[in-house]
C-alpha positions as CSV (number, residue, x, y, z in Angstrom):
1,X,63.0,-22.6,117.3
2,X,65.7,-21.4,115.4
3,X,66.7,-22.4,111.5
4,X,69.4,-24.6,113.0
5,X,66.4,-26.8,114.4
6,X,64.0,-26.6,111.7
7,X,66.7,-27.6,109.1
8,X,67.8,-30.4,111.5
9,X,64.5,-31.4,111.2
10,X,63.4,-30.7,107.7
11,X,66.2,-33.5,107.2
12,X,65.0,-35.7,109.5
13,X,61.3,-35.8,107.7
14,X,63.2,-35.9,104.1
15,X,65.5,-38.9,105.3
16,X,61.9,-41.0,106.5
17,X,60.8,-40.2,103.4
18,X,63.4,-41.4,101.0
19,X,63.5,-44.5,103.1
20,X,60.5,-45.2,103.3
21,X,60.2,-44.9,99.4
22,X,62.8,-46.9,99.1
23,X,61.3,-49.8,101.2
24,X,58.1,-49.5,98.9
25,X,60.5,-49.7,95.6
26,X,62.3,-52.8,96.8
27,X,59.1,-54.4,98.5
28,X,58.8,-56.8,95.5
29,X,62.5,-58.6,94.8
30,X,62.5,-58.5,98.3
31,X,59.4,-60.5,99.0
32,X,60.4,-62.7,96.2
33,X,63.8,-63.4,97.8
34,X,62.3,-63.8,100.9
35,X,60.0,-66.5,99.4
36,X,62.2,-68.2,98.2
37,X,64.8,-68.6,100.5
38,X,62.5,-69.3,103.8
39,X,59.7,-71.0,101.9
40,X,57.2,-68.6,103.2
41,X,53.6,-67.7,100.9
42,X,54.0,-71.2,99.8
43,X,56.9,-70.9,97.4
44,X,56.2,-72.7,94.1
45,X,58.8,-74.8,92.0
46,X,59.5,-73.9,88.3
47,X,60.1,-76.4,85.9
48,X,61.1,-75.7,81.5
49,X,58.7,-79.0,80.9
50,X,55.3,-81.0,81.9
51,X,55.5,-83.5,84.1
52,X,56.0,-87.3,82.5
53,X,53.7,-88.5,85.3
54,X,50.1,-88.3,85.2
55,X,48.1,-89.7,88.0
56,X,44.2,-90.4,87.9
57,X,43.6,-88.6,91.2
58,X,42.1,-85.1,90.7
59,X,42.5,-81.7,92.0
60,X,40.8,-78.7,92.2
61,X,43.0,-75.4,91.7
62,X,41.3,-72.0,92.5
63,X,42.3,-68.9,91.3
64,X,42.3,-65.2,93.0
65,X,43.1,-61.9,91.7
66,X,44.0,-58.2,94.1
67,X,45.8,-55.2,93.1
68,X,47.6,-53.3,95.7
69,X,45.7,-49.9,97.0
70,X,45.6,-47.1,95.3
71,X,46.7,-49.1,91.6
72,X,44.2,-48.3,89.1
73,X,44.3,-51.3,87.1
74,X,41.4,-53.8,87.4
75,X,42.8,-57.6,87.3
76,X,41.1,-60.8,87.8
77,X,41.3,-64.8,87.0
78,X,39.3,-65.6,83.6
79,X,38.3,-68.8,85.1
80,X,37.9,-69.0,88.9
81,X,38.6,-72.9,89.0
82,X,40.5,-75.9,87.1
83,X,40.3,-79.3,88.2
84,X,42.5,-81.6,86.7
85,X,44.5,-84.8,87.3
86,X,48.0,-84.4,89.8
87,X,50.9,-84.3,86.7
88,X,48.7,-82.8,84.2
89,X,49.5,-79.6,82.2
90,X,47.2,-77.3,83.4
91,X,47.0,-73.6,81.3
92,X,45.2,-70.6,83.4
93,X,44.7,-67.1,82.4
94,X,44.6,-63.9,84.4
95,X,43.0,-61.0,82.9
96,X,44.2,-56.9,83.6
97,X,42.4,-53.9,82.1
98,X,44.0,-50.2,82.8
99,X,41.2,-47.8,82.9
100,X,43.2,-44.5,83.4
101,X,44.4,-42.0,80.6
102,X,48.2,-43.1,81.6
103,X,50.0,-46.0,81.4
104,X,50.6,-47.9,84.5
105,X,53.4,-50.6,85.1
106,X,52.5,-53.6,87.4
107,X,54.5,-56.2,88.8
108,X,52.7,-59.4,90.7
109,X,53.9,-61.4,93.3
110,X,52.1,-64.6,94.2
111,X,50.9,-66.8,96.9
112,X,49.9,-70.7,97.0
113,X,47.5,-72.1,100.0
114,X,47.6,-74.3,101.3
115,X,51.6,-73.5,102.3
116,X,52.3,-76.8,102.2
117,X,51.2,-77.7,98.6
118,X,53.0,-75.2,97.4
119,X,56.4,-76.6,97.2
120,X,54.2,-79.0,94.9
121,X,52.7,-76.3,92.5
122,X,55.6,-76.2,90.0
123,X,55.2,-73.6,87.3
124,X,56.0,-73.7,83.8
125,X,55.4,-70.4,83.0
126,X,54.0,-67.4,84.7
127,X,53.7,-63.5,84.7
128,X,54.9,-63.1,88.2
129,X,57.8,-60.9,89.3
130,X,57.7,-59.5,85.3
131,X,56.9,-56.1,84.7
132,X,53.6,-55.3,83.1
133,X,53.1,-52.1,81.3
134,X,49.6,-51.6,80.2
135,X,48.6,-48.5,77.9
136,X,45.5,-46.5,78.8
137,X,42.5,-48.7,78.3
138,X,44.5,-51.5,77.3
139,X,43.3,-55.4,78.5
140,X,45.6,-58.4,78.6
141,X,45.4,-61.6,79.2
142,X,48.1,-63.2,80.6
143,X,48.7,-67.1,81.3
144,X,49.8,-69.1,83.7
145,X,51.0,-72.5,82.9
146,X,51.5,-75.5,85.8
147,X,51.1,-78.9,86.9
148,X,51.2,-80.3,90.5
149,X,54.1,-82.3,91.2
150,X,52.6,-86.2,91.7
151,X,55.1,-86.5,94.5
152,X,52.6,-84.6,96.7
153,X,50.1,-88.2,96.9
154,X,53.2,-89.2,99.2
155,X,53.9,-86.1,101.2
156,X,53.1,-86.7,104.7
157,X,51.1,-83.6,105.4
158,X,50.1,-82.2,101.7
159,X,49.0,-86.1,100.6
160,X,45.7,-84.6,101.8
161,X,44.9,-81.7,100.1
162,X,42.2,-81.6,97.6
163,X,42.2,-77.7,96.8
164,X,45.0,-75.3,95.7
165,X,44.3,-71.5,95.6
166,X,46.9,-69.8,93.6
167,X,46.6,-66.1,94.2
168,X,48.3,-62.8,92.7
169,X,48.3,-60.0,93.9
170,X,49.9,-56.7,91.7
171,X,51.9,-54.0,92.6
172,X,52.3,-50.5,90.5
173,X,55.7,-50.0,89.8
174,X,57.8,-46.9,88.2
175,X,57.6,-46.5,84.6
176,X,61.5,-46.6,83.8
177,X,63.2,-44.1,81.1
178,X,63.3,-47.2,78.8
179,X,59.6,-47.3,79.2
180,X,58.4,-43.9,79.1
181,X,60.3,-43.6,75.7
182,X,58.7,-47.0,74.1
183,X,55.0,-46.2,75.4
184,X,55.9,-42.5,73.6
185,X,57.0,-43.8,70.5
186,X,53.6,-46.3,70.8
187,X,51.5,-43.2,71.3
188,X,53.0,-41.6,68.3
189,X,52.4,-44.5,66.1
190,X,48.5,-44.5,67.1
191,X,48.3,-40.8,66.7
């Protein structure tokens, strides 16, 4: 082979590699505008307020934690179940703990089961698709706040659900210039 070819294809291996980078970067925003706009992962509604309609019918909402492989954080629900009343406020809280000497950015995207309840799961507010930046050994607990829409007692299919699992799963993400420079100037505070 000469050093026409192997440059040719030192090139080609480089190219697969920025793209594929790239496709990790944007794997996120992308999800969440997929989500969104097809109503895959059973997109949740957001609301700035609680419902003014509280039923007396009861639900059962479960809660799951994962990181993404190879992210060193540990991350898990605080409570792994809430039952309350279809309108009702409901207030949940995720717990994530960075073990490593580094700091480690996250970001979380989310999932609701069954698909259909989720256009029911309306979320007040919520970590997802916000950039975490936990210090070494640092642990946070971060909430969730929701209710379930009482229109879903009238949904043809999602009438009959009687459990909800909300899950999150997180994703490391780059620590940006921005970062780097306020987790430095924290680090020189503590020292």
């Amino acid at each position: 082979m000469n050093s026409s070819a192997n440059g040719k294809t030192a090139m080609k291996a480089v190219s697969v590699v920025v793209l594929m980078g790239s496709l990790a970067w944007a794997s996120v925003p992308f999800y969440d505008w997929f989500c969104r706009t097809t109503g895959f992962g059973g997109v949740t509604q957001e609301a700035a307020v609680a419902s003014d309609t509280v039923l007396e019918k009861t639900i059962k909402v479960r809660f799951d934690a994962s990181i993404d492989r190879g992210m060193e954080w540990q991350f898990k629900p605080v409570e792994r179940e809430l039952e309350l009343r279809i309108g009702e406020t409901g207030l949940a809280f995720y717990e994530a703990y960075n073990p490593s000497n580094r700091p480690i950015a996250g970001t979380a995207s989310y999932n609701v089961a069954p698909y259909d309840a989720g256009a029911f799961f309306t979320k007040i507010a919520c970590f997802c698709f916000e950039r975490q930046v936990l210090q070494p050994g640092e642990r946070v607990q971060m909430p969730v706040t929701f209710y379930i829409n009482p229109e879903i007692v009238t949904d043809r299919d999602a009438k009959f659900t009687k459990v909800i699992t909300l899950s999150y799963t997180f994703y490391e993400t780059d620590l940006d210039q921005e970062s780097a420079a306020l987790t430095k100037a924290k680090t020189a505070q503590v020292n």
